[in-house]
RODRENKE-78022 format. One record per residue (C-alpha): x, y, z. Coordinates in steps of 0.1 Angstrom, whole numbers, padded with zeros to 4 digits, always signed. Example, Ala and Ser with C-alpha at 12.3 -4.5 7.8 and 13.67 -1.06 7.14 Angstrom:
+0123-0045+0078+0137-0011+0071
This chain:
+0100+0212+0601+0067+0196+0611+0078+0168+0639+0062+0130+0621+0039+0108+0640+0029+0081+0617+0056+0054+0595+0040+0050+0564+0063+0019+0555+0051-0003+0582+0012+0010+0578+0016-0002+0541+0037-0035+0554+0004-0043+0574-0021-0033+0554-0008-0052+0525-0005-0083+0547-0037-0085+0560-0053-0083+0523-0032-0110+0511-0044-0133+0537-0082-0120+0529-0074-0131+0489-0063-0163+0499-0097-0169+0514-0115-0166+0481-0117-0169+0447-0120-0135+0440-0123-0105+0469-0142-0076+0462-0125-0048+0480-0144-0017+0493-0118+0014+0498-0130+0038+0526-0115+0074+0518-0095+0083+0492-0074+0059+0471-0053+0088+0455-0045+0123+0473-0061+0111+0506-0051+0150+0520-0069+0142+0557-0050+0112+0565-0018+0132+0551-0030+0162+0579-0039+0138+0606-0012+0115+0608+0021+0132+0600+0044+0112+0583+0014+0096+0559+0018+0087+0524-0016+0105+0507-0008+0084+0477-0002+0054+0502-0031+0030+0494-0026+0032+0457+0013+0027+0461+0005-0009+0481-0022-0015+0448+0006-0007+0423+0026-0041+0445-0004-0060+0436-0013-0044+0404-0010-0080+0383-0035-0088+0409-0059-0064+0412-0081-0043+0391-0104-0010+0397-0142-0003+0395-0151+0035+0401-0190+0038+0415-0203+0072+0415-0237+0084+0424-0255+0098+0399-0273+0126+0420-0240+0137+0432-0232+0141+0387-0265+0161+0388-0259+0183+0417-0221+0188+0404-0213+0178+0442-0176+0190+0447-0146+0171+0459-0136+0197+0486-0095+0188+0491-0092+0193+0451-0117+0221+0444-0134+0199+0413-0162+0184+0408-0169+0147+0411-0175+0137+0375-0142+0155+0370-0127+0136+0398-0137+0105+0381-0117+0118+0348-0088+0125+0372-0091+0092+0391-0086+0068+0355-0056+0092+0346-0041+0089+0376-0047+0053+0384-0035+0046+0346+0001+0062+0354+0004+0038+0378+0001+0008+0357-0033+0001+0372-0064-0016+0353-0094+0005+0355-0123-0021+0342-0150+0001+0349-0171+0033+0360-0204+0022+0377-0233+0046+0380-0252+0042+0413-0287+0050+0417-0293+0060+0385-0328+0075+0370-0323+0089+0335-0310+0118+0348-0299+0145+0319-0268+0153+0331-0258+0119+0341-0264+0108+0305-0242+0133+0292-0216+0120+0316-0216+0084+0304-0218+0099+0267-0181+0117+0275-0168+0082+0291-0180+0062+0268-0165+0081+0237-0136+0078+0254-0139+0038+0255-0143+0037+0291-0170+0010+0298-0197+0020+0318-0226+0002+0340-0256+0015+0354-0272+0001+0390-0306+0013+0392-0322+0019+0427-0334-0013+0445-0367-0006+0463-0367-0012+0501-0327-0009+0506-0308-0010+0526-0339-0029+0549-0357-0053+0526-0332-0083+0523-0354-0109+0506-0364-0079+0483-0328-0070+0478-0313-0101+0472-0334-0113+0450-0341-0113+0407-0358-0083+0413-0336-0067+0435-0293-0075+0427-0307-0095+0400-0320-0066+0379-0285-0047+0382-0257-0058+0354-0231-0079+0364-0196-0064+0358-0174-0088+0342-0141-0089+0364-0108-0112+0359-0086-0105+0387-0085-0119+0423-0083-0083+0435-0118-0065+0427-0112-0028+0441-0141-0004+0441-0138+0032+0448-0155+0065+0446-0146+0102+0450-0165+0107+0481-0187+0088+0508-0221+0076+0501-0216+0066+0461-0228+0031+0465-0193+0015+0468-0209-0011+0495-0236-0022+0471-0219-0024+0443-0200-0046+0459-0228-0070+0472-0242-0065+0435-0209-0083+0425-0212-0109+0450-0248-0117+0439-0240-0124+0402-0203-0141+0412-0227-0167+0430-0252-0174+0410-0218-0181+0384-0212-0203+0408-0177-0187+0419-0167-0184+0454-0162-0144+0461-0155-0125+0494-0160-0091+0506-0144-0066+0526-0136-0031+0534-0104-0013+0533-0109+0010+0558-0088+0043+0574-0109+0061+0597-0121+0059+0620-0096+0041+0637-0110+0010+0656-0074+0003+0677-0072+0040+0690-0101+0052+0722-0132+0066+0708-0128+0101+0723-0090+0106+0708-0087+0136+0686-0080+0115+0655-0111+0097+0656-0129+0133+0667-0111+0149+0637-0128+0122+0615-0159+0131+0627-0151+0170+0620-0144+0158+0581-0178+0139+0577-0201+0164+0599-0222+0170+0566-0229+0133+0566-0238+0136+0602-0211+0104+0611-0210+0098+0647-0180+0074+0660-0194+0047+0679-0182+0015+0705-0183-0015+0681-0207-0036+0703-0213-0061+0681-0171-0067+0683-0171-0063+0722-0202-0088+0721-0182-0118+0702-0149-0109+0716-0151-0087+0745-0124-0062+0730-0130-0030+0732-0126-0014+0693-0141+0021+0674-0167+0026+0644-0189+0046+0631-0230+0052+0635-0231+0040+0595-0214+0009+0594-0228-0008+0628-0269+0003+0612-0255-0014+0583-0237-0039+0597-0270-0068+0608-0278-0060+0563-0247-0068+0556-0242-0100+0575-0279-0112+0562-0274-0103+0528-0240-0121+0527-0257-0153+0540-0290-0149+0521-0262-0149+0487-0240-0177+0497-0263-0195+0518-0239-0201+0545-0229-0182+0579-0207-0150+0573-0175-0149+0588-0178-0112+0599-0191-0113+0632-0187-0073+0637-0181-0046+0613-0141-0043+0623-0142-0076+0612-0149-0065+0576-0125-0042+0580-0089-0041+0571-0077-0016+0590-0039-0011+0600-0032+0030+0606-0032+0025+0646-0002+0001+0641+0014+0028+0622+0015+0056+0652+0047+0064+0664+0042+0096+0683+0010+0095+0697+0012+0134+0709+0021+0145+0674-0010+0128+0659-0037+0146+0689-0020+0182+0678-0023+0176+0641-0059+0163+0648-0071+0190+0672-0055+0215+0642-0078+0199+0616-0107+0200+0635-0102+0242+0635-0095+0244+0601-0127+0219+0598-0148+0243+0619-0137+0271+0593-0150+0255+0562-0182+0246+0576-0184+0282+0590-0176+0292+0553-0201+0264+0535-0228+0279+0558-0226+0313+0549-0223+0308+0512-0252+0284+0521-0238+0252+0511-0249+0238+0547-0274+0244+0570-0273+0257+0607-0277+0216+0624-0244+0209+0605-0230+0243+0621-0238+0236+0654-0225+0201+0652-0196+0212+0642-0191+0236+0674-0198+0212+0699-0172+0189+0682-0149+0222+0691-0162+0225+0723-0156+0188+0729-0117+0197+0728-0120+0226+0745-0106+0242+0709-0105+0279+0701-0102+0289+0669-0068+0313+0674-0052+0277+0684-0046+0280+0645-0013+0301+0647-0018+0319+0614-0056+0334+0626-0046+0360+0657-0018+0373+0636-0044+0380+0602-0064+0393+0623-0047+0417+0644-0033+0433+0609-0068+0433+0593-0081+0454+0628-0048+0472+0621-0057+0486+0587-0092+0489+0599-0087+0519+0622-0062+0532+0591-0091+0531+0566-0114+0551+0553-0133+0531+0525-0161+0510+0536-0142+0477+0525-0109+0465+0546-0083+0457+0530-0082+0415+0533-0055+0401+0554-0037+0367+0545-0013+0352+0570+0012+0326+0563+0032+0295+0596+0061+0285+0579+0078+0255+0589+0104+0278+0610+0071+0288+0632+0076+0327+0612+0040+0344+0603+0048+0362+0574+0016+0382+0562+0004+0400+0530-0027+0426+0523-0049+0433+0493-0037+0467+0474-0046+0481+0441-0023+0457+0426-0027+0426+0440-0050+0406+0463-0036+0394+0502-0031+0358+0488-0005+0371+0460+0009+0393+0484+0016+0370+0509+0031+0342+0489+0058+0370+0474+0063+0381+0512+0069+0340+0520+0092+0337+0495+0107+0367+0501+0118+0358+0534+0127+0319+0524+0152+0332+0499+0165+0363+0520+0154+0386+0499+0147+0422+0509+0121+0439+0508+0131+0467+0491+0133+0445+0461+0109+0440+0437+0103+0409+0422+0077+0415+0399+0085+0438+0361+0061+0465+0363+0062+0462+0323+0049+0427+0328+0024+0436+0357+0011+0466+0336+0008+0443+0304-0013+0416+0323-0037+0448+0339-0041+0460+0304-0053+0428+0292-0075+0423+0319-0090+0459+0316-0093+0462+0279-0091+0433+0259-0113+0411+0283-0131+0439+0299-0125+0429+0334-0143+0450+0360-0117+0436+0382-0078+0446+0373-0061+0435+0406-0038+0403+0403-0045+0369+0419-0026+0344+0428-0020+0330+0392-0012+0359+0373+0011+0374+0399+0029+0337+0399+0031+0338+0359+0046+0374+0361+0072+0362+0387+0080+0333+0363+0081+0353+0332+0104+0376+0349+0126+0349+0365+0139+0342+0329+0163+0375+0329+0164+0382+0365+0181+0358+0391+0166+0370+0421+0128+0365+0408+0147+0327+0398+0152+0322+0434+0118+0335+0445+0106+0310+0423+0125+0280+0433+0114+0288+0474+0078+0281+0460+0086+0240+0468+0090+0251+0503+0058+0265+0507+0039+0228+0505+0025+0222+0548+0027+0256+0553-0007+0266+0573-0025+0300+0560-0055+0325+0572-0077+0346+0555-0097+0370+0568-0121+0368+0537-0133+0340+0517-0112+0334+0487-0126+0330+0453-0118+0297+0432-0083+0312+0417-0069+0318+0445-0081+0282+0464-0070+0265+0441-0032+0279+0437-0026+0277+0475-0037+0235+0470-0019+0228+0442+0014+0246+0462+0001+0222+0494-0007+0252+0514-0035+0242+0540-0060+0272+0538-0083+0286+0562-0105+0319+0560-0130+0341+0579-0168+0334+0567-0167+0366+0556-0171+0383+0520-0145+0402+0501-0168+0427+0493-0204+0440+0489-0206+0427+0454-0229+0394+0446-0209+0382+0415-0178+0406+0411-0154+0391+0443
């Protein structure tokens, strides 16, 4: 079982503390979440022992409190920019983000539009929220931000954006990714809450990087790793050192942002901000929640591989280009990391070389391996019948519920009904299971055979487990390893020659 490094109970003890006494400043606080606020999957893989769901857990405490605006950029709607840890794309994420938030008895006021020009597919995106009576702003672009001040604070500038109407102390504002205009919406807020004549705060409710733990530890490296496409770059808070001469960790962003900030926030209340350095806008508590310093450098050091993969991947299916690829191996380089320090990859690969000198077809056979949580690599190949990712999940559960491997888990009546289907009612060029249809097969068959029942009921066991491919998977099978919470890496390497058929 993986070892835990992080308590999640006193993270959210401190966390929640040091918000309460920022609320009892103000009137109202407008709250800027860093991260995720639901499913935040890199703090779950960085810090061992972390709640993903942890930061909207200590909002549900405060729910009578607190309510929820959702900014979203609208060239990130046009450009259907995906959410990478959930395989969907951000307007989707927003959809998934009011439902969720919803279950947990939270108010959702609003979704705020940032930057928005007219765009087509933008429109059609309000259209959907708005028929579904979710209330919806738009915040045009300000000419001359982030730089121009007097322009920006100003009638012409804040002044021109709507003000969203708000009743609770607690003003939240999220996003499903970085740079959707969370931070100005929130200074929009605080603009119009002025000129109301209320007193409002701000802040930011930050996670990484981690301004308590040295610049050059893996976690803070690893954050790096997960924002290489937005070129992040940790930094030595100076302004913080400056005032206080103690020594604490941001980010490139937030200390070019931080002298705006600070004049904006006076130039709207017309008094001295409190925030002397951008850790003091922050409310940051996950270095109080370490407990096992040496579990958190491993788990960081492994995301940071499985980081290098992805980028590896998004550049050759062209997503990035070659600066964000060489950034991210000198981040490697920078922990002297190798890439078969992920256990699963020497094992996928030594199998896949293995077949190789065996075949005789132009295409290997792909190769997927799977760590358990017993330290077992348990691996699975692409046949005529299934792919590698289908094969090695029945080889994983195989083995969890001591199952041999003479036995067959799958009906062939079933498998051959679901072939059929594909091949001649929905004239599929490709008849070889996936992931999903080998998983409803095993489920249809579980109903009148016991052992399939108990194949079934190891799935749970699979969630942490740590996989390799030695192709790049296609969507189906990406998105059955997430939802069973298997962390996914693969070779930047095609299935096959084809351009659409993989």
């Amino acid at each position: 079982m993986r070892k835990q490094g992080f308590d999640p109970q006193k993270y959210i003890e401190e966390q929640s503390k040091f918000i309460l006494e920022r609320v009892n400043d103000y009137d109202k606080l407008y709250l800027e979440f860093g991260g995720k606020l639901i499913g935040d999957k890199h703090a779950k893989r960085v810090l061992p022992g972390f709640d993903e769901d942890a930061k909207i857990k200590l909002l549900q405490k405060l729910k009578d409190s607190a309510e929820i605006i959702i900014a979203v950029y609208a060239g990130d709607i046009e450009r259907n920019k995906i959410r990478g840890d959930y395989g969907i794309t951000y307007d989707m994420d927003v959809f998934r983000q009011i439902d969720e938030l919803r279950g947990y008895g939270l108010t959702v006021n609003s979704v705020v539009i940032t930057r928005y020009n007219d765009q087509p597919s933008t429109k059609v995106f309000i259209a959907k929220l708005e028929r579904r009576n979710i209330k919806v702003y738009t915040h045009r672009a300000i000419p001359g931000y982030p730089s121009d001040v007097d322009m920006i604070v100003s009638e012409e500038g804040y002044g021109k954006n709507p003000y969203i109407p708000t009743t609770k102390p607690i003003v939240v504002v999220t996003a499903p990714g970085p740079n959707s205009g969370k931070l100005a919406t929130c200074l929009n807020q605080l603009y119009h809450e002025y000129k109301l004549g209320n007193h409002a705060g701000y802040s930011k409710f930050e996670t990484f990087p981690v301004w308590n733990v040295p610049l050059k530890h893996p976690l803070n490296i690893a954050y790096e790793a997960a924002t290489v496409d937005l070129k992040d770059v940790n930094m030595m808070d100076y302004f913080h050192f400056e005032r206080y001469q103690q020594v604490s960790v941001n980010y490139n962003r937030d200390l070019e942002m931080f002298p705006v900030v600070k004049r904006s926030i006076e130039k709207i209340t017309g008094k001295e901000s409190v925030y002397q350095s951008p850790t003091d806008m922050g409310v940051n508590r996950v270095g109080f929640g370490i407990i096992d310093d040496e579990v958190i450098k491993e788990a960081s050091r492994q995301e940071i591989i499985r980081r290098n993969f992805i980028t590896e991947c998004d550049y050759k299916k062209g997503l990035v280009d070659e600066e964000i690829l060489n950034r991210m191996k000198l981040i490697m380089e920078e922990l002297a990391l190798k890439k078969e320090d992920r256990v699963p990859v020497r094992p996928a690969r030594e199998y896949s070389e293995k077949l190789k000198s065996r075949c005789e077809n132009k295409e290997v056979p792909a190769v997927m391996a799977f760590e358990l949580h017993d330290g077992t690599v348990i691996t699975g190949r692409s046949s005529n019948l299934m792919d590698s990712c289908s094969a090695a999940i029945l080889n994983a559960i195989k083995y969890l519920g001591h199952i041999g491997d003479e036995i067959y888990l799958l009906s062939p009546v079933i498998i051959e009904t679901i072939r059929s289907l594909k091949k001649d009612k929905l004239h599929s060029k490709i008849t070889t299971l996936n992931a999903n249809e080998v998983l409803i097969a095993l489920t249809i068959g579980a109903v009148t055979n016991p052992t399939a029942q108990l194949a079934v009921e190891k799935l749970g066991e699979l969630e942490g487990v740590q996989a390799h491919s030695t192709v790049m998977l296609n969507k189906d099978d990406e998105q059955i390893l997430k939802k069973l919470g298997i962390d996914v890496t693969c070779e930047p390497v095609y299935p096959s020659e084809n351009l659409y058929y993989v």
